[in-house]
C-alpha positions in Angstrom: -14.5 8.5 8.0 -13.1 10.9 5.9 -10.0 10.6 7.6 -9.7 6.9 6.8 -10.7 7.4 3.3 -7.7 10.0 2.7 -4.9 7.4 4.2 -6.7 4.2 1.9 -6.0 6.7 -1.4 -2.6 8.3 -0.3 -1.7 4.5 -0.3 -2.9 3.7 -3.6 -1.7 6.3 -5.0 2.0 5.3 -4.5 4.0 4.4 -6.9 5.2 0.6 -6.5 9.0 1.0 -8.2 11.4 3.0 -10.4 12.4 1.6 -12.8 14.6 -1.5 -13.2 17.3 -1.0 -15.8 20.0 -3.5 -17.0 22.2 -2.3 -19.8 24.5 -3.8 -22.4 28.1 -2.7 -21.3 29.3 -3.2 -24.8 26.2 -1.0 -26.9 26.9 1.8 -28.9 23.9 3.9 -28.5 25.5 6.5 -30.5 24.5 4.7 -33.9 21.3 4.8 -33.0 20.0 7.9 -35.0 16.7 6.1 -35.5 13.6 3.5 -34.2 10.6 1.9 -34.2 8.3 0.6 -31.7 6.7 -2.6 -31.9 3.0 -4.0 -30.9 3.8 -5.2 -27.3 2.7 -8.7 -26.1 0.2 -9.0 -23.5 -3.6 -7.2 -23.1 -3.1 -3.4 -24.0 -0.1 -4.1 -25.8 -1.2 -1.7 -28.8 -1.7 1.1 -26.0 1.6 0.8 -24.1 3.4 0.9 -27.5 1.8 4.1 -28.6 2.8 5.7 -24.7 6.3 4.6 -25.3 6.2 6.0 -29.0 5.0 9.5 -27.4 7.4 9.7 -24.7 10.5 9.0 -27.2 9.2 11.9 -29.1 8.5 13.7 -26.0 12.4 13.3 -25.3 13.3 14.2 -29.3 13.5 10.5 -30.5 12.9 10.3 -34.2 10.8 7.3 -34.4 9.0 5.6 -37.6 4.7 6.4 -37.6 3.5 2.8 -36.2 1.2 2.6 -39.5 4.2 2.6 -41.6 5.9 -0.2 -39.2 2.1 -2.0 -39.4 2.0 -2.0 -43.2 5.6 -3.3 -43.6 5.2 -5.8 -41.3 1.8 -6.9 -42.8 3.7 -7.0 -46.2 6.5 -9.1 -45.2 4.2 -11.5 -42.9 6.1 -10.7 -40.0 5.2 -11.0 -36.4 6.1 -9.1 -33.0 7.5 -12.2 -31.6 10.2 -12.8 -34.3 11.9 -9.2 -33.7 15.0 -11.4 -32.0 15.5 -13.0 -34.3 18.7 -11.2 -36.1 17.6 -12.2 -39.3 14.2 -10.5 -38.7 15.3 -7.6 -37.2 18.0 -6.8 -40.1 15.3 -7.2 -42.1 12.7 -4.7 -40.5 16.0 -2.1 -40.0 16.6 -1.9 -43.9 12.7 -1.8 -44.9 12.3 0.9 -42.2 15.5 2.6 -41.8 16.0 2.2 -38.1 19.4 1.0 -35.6 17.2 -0.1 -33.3 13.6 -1.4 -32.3 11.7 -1.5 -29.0 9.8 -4.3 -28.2 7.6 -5.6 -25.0 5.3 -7.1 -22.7 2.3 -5.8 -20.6 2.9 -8.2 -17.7 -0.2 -6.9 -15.6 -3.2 -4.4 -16.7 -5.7 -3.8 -13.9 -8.1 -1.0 -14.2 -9.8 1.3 -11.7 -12.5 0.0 -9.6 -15.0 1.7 -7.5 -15.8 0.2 -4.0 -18.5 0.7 -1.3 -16.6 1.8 1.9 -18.7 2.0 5.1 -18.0 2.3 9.2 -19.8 1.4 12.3 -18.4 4.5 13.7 -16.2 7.5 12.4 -12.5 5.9 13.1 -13.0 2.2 11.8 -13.6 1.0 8.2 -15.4 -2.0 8.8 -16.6 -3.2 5.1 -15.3 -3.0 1.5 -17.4 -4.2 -1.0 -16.5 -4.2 -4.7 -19.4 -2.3 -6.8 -18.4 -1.5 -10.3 -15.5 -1.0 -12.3 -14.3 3.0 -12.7 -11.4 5.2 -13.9 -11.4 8.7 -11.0 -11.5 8.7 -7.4 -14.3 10.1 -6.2 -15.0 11.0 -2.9 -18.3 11.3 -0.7 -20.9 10.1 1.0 -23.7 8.1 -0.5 -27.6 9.2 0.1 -29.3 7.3 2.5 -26.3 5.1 3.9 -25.1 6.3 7.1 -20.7 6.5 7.3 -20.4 4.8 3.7 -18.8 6.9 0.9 -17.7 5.8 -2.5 -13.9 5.3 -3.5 -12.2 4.5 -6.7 -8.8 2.2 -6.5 -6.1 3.3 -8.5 -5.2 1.0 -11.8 -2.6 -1.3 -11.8 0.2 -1.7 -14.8 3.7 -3.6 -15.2 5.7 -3.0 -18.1 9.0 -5.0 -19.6 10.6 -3.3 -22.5 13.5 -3.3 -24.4 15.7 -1.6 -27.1 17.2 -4.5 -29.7 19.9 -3.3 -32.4 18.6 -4.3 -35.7 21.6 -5.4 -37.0 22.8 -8.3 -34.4 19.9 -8.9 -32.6 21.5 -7.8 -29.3 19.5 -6.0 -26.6 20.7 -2.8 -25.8 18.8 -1.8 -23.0 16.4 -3.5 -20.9 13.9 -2.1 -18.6 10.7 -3.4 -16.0 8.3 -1.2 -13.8 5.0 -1.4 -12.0 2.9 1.8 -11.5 -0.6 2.7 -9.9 -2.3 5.6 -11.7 -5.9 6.5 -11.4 -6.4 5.0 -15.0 -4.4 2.6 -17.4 -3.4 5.0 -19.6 -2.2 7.2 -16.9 -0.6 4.8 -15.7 1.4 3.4 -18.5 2.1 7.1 -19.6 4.0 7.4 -15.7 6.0 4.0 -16.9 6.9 4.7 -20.8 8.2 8.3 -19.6 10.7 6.8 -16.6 12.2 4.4 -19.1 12.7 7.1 -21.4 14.8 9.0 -19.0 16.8 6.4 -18.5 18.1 6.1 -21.7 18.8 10.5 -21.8 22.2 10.0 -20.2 23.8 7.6 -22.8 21.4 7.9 -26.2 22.8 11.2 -27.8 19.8 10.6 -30.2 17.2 12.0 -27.4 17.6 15.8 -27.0 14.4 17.2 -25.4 14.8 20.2 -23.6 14.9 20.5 -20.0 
């Protein structure tokens, strides 16, 4: 049983992709000295923007505090879903003082969730029953039910991001990946970091040590 349990996590645990990147063959990415990160669309939007925030300062980005971007976007009544709009993101460049802005979408947010495995024997899963949601793996057997243990899935996240220069509108860069991690966070942490490296061979802006 244990056996069985070990190969249904090792599976989870993969990731699904790296990173798929698309880049604008005629950007400049060495104007951009400076950005901001905006509210991503989609459940947990507020959350993947913070991880991508952290991981550009992770890889020496200087990027604007997201209270500063939320108050002058309050103040000027604008929304996340105008930022391509080149008249908007002009705009939010000279209020903030960035080249560029990162905008995107949490296409799919599944947490954890903790199922009920069991076996009529000790080489054949033979039921899987959904229980309760969870964030860890956990692994063992369950008091008083013979060949069942407990086991936590993995979460599920997609990201789409991308990099817009404030003052045509034009995206920049352009970037989508799915990850499992035992937790959302974790998860979207794994995602926000890969696109990051991405941009380290061609943004001279990002200078974090190796």
């Amino acid at each position: 049983m244990k056996r069985i349990t070990l190969l249904l996590v090792f599976s989870l645990l993969a990731a699904c992709a790296t990173p798929q990147i698309a880049i604008n063959p005629r950007a400049d990415f060495s104007t951009v000295k400076r950005v901001a990160v905006l509210p991503f669309g989609g459940m947990k939007g507020e959350l993947a923007a913070d991880m991508l925030t952290q991981s550009l300062l992770a890889h020496g980005a200087d990027v604007v505090e997201r209270q500063r971007l939320s108050s002058v976007m309050q103040e000027q009544s604008l929304s996340s879903s105008s930022a391509f709009d080149p008249a908007t993101a002009k705009q939010l460049g000279k209020l903030l003082g960035v080249d560029a802005l990162f905008v995107g979408t949490v296409a799919e947010s599944t947490p954890a969730s903790t199922y009920l495995v069991s076996s009529s024997n000790e080489s054949l899963v033979t039921n899987i029953a959904n229980i309760s949601g969870g964030n860890v793996y956990t692994e063992g057997s369950v008091l008083g039910l013979p060949n069942t243990q407990l086991l936590s899935t993995t979460a599920n996240v997609s990201l789409v991001s991308r990099m817009v220069d404030v003052e045509t509108g034009s995206i920049l860069w352009s970037a989508s990946m799915t990850y499992e991690g035992f937790d959302i966070s974790s998860a979207m942490a794994a995602i926000t970091d890969s696109f990051i490296r991405s941009l380290d061979p061609i943004w001279p802006s990002l200078s974090r040590a190796q």
